[in-house]
MDAnalysis code that builds the backbone (N, CA, C; Angstrom):
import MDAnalysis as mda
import numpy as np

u = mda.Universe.empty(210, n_residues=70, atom_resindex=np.repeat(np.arange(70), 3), trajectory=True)
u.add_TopologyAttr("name", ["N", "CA", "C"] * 70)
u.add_TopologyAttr("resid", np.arange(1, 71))
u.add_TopologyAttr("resname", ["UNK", "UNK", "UNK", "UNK", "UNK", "UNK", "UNK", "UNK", "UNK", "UNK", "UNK", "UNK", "UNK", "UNK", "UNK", "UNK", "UNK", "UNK", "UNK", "UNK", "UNK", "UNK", "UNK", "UNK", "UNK", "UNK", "UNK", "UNK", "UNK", "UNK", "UNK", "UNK", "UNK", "UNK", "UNK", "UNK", "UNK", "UNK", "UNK", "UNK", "UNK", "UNK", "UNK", "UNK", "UNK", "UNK", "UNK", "UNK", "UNK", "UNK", "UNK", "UNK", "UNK", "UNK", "UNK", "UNK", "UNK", "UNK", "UNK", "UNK", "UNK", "UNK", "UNK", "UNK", "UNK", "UNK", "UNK", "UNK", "UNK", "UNK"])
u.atoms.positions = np.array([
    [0.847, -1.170, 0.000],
    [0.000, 0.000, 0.000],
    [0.897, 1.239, 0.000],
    [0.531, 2.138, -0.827],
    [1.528, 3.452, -0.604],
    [0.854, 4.230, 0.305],
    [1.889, 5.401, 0.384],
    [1.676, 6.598, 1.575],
    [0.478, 6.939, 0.973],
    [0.511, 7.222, -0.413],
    [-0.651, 8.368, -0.713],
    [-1.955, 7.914, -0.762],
    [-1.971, 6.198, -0.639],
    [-3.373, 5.870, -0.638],
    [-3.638, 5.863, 0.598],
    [-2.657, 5.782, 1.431],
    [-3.128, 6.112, 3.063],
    [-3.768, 7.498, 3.589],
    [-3.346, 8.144, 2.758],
    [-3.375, 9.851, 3.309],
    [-4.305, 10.474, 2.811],
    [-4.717, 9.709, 1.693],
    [-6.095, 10.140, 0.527],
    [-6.988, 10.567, 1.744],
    [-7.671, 10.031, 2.509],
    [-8.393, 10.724, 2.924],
    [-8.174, 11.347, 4.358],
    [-7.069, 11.070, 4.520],
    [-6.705, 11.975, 6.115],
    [-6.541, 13.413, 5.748],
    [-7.530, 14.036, 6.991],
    [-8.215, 15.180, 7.424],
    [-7.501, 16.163, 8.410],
    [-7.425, 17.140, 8.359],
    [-7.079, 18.102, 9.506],
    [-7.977, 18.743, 10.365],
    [-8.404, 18.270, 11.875],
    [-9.919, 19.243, 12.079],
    [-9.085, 20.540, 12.380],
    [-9.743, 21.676, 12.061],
    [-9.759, 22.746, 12.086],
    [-11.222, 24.010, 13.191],
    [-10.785, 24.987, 13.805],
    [-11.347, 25.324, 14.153],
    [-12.654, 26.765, 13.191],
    [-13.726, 26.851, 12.986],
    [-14.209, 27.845, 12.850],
    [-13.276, 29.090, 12.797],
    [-12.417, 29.629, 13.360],
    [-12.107, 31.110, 13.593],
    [-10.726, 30.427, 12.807],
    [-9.854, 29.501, 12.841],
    [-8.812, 29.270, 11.973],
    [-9.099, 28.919, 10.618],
    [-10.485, 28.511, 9.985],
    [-10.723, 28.409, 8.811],
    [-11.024, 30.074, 8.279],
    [-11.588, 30.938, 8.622],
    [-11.750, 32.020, 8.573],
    [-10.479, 32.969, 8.157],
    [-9.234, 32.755, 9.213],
    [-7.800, 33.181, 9.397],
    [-7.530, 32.886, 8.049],
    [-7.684, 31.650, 7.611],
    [-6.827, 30.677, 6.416],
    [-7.636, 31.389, 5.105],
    [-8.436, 31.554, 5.201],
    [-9.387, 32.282, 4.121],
    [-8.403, 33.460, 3.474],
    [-8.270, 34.330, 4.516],
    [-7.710, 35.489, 4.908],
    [-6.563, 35.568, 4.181],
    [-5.504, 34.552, 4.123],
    [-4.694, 33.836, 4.163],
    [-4.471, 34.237, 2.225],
    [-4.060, 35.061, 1.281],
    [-4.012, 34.962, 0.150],
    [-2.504, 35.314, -0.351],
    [-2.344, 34.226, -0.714],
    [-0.738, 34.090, -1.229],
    [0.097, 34.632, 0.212],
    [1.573, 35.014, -0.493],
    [2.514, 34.975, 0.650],
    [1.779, 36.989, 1.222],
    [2.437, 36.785, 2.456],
    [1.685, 37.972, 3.444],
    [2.929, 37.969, 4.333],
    [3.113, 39.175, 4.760],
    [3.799, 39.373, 5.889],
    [3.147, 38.901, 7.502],
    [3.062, 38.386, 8.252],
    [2.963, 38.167, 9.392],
    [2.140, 39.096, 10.137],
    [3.275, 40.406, 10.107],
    [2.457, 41.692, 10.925],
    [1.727, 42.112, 10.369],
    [1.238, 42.136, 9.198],
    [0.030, 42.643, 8.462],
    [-1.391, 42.122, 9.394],
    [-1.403, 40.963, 9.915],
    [-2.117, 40.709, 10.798],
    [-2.899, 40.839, 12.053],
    [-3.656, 41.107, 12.371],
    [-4.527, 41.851, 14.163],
    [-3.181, 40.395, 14.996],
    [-3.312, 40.719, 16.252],
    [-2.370, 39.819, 17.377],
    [-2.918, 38.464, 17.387],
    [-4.674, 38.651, 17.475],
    [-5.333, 37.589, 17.435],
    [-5.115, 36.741, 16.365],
    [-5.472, 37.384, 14.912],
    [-4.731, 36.318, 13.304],
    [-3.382, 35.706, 13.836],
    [-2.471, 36.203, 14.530],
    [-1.152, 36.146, 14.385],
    [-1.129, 34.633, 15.251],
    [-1.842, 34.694, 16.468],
    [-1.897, 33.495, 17.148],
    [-2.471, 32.355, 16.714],
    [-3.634, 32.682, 15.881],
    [-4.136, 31.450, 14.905],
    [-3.641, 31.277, 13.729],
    [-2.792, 32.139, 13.249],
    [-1.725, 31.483, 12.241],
    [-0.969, 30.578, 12.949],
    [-0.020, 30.704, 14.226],
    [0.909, 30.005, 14.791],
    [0.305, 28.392, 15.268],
    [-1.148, 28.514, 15.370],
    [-1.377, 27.117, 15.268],
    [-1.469, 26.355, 14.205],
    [-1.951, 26.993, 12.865],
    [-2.062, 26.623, 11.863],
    [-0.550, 26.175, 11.337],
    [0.473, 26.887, 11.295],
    [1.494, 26.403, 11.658],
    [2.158, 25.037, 11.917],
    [1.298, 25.020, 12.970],
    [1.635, 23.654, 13.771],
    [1.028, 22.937, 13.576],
    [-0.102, 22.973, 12.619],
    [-0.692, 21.559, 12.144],
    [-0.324, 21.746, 10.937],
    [0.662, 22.236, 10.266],
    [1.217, 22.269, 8.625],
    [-0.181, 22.775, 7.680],
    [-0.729, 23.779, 8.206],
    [-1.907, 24.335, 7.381],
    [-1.330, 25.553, 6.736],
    [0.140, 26.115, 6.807],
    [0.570, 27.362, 6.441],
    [1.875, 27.302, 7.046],
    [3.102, 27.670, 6.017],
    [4.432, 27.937, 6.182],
    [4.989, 29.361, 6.515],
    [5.557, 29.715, 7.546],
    [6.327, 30.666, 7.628],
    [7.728, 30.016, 7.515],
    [8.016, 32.065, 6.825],
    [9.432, 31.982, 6.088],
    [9.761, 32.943, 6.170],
    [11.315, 33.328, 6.817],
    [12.089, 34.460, 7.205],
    [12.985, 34.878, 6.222],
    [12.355, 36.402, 5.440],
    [12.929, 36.815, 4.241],
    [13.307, 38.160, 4.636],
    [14.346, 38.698, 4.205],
    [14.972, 40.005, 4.763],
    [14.586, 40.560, 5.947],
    [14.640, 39.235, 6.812],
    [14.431, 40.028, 8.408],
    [12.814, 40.126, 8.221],
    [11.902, 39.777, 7.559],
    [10.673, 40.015, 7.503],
    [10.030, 38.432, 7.520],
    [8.693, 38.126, 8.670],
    [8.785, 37.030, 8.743],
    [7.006, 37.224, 7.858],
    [7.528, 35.711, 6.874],
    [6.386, 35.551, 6.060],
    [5.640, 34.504, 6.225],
    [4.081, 34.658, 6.388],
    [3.176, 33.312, 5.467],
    [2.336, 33.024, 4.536],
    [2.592, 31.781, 3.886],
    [1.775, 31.099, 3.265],
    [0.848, 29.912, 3.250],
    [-0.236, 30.107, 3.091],
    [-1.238, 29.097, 3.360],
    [0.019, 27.801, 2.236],
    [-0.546, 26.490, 2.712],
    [0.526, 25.458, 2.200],
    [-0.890, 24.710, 1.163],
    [-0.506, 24.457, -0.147],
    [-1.620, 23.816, -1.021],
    [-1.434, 22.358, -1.004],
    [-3.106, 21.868, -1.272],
    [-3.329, 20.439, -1.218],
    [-3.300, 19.787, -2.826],
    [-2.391, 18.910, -2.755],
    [-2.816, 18.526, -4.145],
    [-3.730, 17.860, -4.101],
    [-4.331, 17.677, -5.341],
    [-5.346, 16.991, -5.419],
    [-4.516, 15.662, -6.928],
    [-5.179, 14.227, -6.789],
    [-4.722, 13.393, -7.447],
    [-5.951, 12.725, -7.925],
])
């Protein structure tokens, strides 16, 4: 069995106010562009690999991370 037929349907639950954040979320963005509150529900999103930050000239960036589809 491969990985990807395993993963086909594994899910991330997500909260209401972090699907909202992720919406928000269009292409790469600076961080501080964000209210304190976005900033903390990015950092979870984060942590469930729903969006990459990336430190570019001293400026810390994110991007929502895309799903392929197969």
């Amino acid at each position: 069995m491969k990985l990807k037929e395993i993963t086909k349907n594994f899910t991330i639950a997500i909260s209401n106010e972090e699907n909202d954040v992720l919406k928000k979320l269009d292409g790469i963005m600076p961080l501080y562009s964000f209210e304190e509150r976005d900033q903390v529900v990015i950092e979870n999103l984060i942590r469930k690999s729903l969006v990459s930050k990336v430190l570019h000239k001293g400026v810390i960036l994110v991007v929502p991370n895309t799903q392929e589809s197969s």
